[in-house]
N, C-alpha and C positions, 0 to 999 in steps of 0.2 A: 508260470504264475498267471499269465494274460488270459491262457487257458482255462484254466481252472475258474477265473475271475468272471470268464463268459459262462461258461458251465452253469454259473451260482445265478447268474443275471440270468439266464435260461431258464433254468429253475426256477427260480421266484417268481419271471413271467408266467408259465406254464401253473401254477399254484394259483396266481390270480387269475387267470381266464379262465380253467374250472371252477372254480367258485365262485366266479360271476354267472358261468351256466350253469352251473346246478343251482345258482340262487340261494348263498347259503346265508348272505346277511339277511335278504328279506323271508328266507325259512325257520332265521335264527337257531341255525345248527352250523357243525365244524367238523374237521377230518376225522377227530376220535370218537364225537358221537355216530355220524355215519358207519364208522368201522366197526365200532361196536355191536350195532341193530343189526347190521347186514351179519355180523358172524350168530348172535340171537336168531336172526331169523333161520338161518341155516344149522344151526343145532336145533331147534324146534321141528324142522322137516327133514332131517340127516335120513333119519328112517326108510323114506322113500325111496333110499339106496337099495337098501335091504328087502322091502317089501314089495313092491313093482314087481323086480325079476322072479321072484317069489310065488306071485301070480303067475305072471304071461308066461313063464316057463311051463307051465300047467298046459298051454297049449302045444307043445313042441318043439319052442323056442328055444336058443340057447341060452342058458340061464348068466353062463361070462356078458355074450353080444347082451343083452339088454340092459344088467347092469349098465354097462358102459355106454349104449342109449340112451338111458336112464338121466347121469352124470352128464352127458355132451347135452344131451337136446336142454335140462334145466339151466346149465351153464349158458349155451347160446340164450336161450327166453329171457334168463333175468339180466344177463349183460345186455342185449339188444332192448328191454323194456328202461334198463337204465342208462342207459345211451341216448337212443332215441326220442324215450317218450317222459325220461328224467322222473318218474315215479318210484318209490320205494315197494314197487310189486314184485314178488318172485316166481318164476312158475314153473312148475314141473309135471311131469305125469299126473293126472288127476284118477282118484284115488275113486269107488264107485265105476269112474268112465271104464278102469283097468279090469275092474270086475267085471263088467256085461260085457266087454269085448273078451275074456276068457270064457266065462261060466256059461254069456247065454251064447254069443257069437261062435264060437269055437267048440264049446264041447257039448251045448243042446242043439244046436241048430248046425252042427258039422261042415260047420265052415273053414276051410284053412287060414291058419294066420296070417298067411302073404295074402288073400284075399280082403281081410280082415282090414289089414295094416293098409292095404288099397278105399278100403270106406273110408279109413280114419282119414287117408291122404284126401278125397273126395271133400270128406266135410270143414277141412282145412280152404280148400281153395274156393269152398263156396262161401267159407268166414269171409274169405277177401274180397271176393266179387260184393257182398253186400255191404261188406265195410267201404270198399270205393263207390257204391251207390247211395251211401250213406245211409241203408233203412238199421244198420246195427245202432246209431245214431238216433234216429228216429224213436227206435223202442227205448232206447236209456229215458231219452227226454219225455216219452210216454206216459214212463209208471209214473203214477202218485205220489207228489213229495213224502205225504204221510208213511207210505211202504216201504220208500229209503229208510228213514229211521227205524220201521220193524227189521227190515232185512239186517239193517247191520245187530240188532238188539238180538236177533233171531242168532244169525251165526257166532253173535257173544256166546250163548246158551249152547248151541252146539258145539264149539273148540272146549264151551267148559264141561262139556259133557263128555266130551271123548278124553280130556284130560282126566276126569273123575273115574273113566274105566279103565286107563292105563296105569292109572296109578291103584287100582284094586279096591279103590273105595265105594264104587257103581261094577255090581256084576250082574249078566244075565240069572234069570232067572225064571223057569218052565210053568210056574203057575201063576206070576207075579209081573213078570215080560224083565222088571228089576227089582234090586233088592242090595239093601247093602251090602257092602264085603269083607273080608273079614279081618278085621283094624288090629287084631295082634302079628298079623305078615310082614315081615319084618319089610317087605318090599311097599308096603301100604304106609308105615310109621315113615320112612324113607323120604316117601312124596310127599307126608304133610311136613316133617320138618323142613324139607325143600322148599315147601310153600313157606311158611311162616318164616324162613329167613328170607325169600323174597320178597314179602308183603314188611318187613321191618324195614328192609335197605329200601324198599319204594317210599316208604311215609319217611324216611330220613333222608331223602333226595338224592340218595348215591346212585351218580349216574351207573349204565351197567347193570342196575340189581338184578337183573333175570339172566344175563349169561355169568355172573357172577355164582347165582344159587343153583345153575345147570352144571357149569365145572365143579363147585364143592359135592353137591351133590353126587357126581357121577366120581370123584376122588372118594366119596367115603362111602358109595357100592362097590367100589375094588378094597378100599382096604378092610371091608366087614366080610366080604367075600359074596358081595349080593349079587353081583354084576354076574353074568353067562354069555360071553362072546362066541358067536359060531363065522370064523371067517369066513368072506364069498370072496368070489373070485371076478376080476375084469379086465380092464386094462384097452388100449386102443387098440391091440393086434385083433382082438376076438371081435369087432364090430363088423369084421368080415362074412360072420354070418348071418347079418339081420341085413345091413346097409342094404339099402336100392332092391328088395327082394319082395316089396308090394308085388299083388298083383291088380292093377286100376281095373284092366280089362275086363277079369273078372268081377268087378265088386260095383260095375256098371251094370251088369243084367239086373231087368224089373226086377227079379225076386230078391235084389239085394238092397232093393229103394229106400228101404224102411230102416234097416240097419244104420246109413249112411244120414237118413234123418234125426234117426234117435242118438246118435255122435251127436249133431249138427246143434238139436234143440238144447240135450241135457249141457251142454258145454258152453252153447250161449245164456242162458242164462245165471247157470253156476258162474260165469266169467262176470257177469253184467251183477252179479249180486256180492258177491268177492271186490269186486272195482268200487260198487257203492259203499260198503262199507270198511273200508279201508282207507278211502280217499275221507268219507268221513271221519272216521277215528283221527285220523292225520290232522283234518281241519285246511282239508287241498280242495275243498267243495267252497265255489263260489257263492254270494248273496243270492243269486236267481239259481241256483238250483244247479249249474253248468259246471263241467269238469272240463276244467283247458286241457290242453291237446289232447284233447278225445280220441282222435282220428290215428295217433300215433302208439296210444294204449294198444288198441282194436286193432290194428296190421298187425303190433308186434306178436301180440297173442295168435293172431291168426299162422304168420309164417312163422310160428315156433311149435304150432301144431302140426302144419305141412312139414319140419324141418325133421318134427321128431317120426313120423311117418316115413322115412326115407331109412332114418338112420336104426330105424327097428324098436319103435315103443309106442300103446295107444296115447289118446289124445293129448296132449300138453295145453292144461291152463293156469291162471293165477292159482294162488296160495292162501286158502285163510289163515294158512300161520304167519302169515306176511302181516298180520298185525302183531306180532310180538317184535318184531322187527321195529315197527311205529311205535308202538308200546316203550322202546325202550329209546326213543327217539329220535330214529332215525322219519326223516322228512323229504329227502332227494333221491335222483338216481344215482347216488355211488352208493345206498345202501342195497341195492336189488343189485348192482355191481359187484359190490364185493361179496354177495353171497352165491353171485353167479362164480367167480373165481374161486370160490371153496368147494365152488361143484367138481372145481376142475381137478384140484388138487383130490377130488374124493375117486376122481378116474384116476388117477396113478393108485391112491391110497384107498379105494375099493377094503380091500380087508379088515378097516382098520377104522371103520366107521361106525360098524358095531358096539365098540366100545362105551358109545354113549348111550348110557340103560332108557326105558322108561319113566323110571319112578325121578328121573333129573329132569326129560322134558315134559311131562305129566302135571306140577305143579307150573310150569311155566305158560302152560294152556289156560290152566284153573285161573289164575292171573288174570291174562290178558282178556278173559271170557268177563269178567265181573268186571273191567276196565267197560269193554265195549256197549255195557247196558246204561251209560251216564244218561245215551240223551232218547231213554226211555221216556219222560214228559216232555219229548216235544210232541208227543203224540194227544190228540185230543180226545182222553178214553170218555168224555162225557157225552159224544156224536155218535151214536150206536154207526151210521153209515161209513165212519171212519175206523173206531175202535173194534170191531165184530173183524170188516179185513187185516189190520193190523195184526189182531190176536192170532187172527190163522195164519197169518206167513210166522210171525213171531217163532209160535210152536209146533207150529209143522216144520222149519226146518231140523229142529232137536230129535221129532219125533219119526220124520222117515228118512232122517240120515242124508235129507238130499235138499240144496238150498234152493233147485229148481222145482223143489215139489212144494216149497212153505210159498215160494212166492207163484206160484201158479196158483194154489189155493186162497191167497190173497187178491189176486187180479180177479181171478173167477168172483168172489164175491163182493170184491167191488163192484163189480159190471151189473152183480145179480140184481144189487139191494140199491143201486142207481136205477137200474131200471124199472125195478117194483115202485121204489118210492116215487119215480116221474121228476125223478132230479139229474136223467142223464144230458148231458151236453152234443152235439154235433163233432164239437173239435174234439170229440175225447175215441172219437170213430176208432183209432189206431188202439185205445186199452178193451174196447171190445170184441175189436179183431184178438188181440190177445188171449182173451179167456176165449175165446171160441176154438183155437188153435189147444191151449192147453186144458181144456174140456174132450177134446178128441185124446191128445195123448193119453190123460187118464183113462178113457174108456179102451185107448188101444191095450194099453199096459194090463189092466181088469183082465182084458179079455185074452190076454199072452200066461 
């Protein structure tokens, strides 16, 4: 009985001192909403299981080992960011980064993957070295307050735009670039009812409403027979053939500088624009502009992209679905925790992840994207020197797919139309360097 009696007093202790660290009075959140978002957010990015391997197997990879690189390295990132750095960020494999490191790294440019997998380690340790010198710090505090609000307004527009093509409502299109799709599929009707029972349970305050309409949702594509599961396969034995199999040595010669660069830039920034608007959407952004522990955001991303480089997968960063995660209230790090622990559980249960369609997280994106355009007027469209940048990061990130190319094209023309008009500043030295740096990539890219 004494036992038992310590046990409970153990307990209890251990209950209040995480929730004094994770600060759940002054977040005004509790264990079931935490639990909640963190599992939202991890049904919104479940995919990432499935698609990753999917790619990088294209280069000769094992399609088991990555999986399960896949699973280990986002599990390690969002536990270590929610540990750590007590943010409700998730991160995994970044989706784009997976792509140039197969399509152009590996199969135009005939590079092997273990070389490859040695860049991506390269531009992991170089996150850290400038994370401890603090210039990753410097550029955050750089950009423009006004450009925080496009970027996060921006990536609202994009998650609702990827939402809108996975649920078949936005399809490509050869004359048109898009075009609508075609609304009697039954995989289409799927995702707006999905929506529209989310968007009810959110104006009725039930907490949950988005992983709530992701589970019915994905319950009545099995039982209409909409859903098409194809199991993959993983597990921890197969990580035998990726783990520790970089090759550095090789991915240090000059002709592979650029490579190693184009990881380095597209990844800090996409991290740095994902962090702003998130911690925005959350309401974790300071009076002056400042996001607390910064420094422990920025490692953890860092050693979670060196971590997943080891263990056989490209670069590991935040998550824009990590706002559905917020979206559905989570505030702390136990929700980037517990979504990091569903990763883990998705490395045994690999097979079985599939299960959740499209058309369940598809509206749940549509969502959180029309959430994240609120503080669209804090932007001051009446200052062409403000509104003209703003616009272009806004919809450059929707339109090239890449949230470090809306906010390069924002930077850039801040600096432009600063400098035309004779309103640029001395101390603004560091957003100039900026567009100068992403003035060259563009021209690099043009010209690849």
């Amino acid at each position: 009985m004494a036992f038992a009696r310590r046990c409970v007093l153990l307990g209890l202790f251990m209950r209040a001192f995480l929730e004094r660290y994770f600060e759940f009075e002054r977040l005004g959140t509790n264990w079931r909403t935490e639990t909640l978002a963190g599992a939202t957010t991890f049904l919104t990015m479940a995919y990432i299981v499935l698609v990753n391997p999917a790619i990088l197997a294209q280069t000769g990879m094992n399609f088991a080992a990555v999986t399960a690189a896949t699973c280990l390295s986002a599990a390690f990132g969002s536990i270590l960011m929610g540990v750590v750095a007590r943010y409700p960020l998730a991160l995994v494999p970044g989706m784009g980064l997976n792509a140039y490191f197969t399509f152009t790294v590996c199969l135009r440019m005939h590079i092997p993957w273990q070389t490859a997998l040695g860049a991506v380690f390269l531009s992991g340790v170089l996150f850290l070295l400038m994370t401890a010198l603090g210039i990753r710090q410097l550029i955050l505090h750089a950009i423009p307050r006004e450009l925080y609000t496009a970027v996060a307004c921006g990536i609202g527009l994009f998650i609702a735009f990827i939402g809108l093509n996975k649920a078949g409502l936005v399809v490509a299109d050869p004359a048109t670039l898009v075009r609508l799709g075609n609304l009697r599929d039954p995989q289409a009707v799927l995702a707006v009812l999905g929506l529209l029972l989310m968007v009810t349970l959110e104006a009725r305050s039930v907490r949950g409403s988005i992983l709530i309409g992701v589970l019915v949702v994905t319950v009545l594509g099995w039982i209409l027979g909409l859903s098409h599961w194809t199991p993959s396969t993983g597990g921890v034995s197969s990580l035998a053939a990726t783990t520790m199999k970089l090759d550095v040595r090789g991915a240090l010669r000059i002709g592979l500088m650029e490579i190693i660069f184009v990881f380095f830039f597209v990844d800090l920034f996409d991290n740095l624009g994902t962090l702003v608007a998130v911690t925005q959407r959350a309401g974790l952004i300071e009076k002056d502009r400042s996001i607390p522990r910064l420094n422990r955001i920025l490692f953890a991303d860092a050693l979670t992209t060196v971590a997943g480089s080891l263990t056989g997968t490209s670069t590991v960063t935040s998550y824009v679905e990590s706002t559905a995660g917020v979206a559905a209230g989570g505030r702390s790090g136990v929700t980037a925790i517990v979504t990091g622990l569903l990763f883990l559980v998705a490395l045994v249960a690999a097979p079985f992840v599939g299960v959740i369609p499209q058309a369940a997280t598809a509206p749940a994106l549509i969502l959180v994207g029309s959430m994240m355009l609120t503080t669209v007027t804090q932007i001051h469209w009446t200052d062409p020197l403000v509104s003209v940048p703003a616009f272009l990061t806004l919809v450059m990130i929707p339109l090239t797919y890449s949230i470090a190319n809306g906010l390069g094209f924002g930077i850039v023309a801040w600096a432009a139309l600063h400098l035309a008009s004779g309103r640029f500043r001395r101390s603004d030295w560091l957003v100039y360097l900026l567009a100068v740096l992403f003035l060259a990539r563009f021209v690099y890219l043009s010209a690849g």
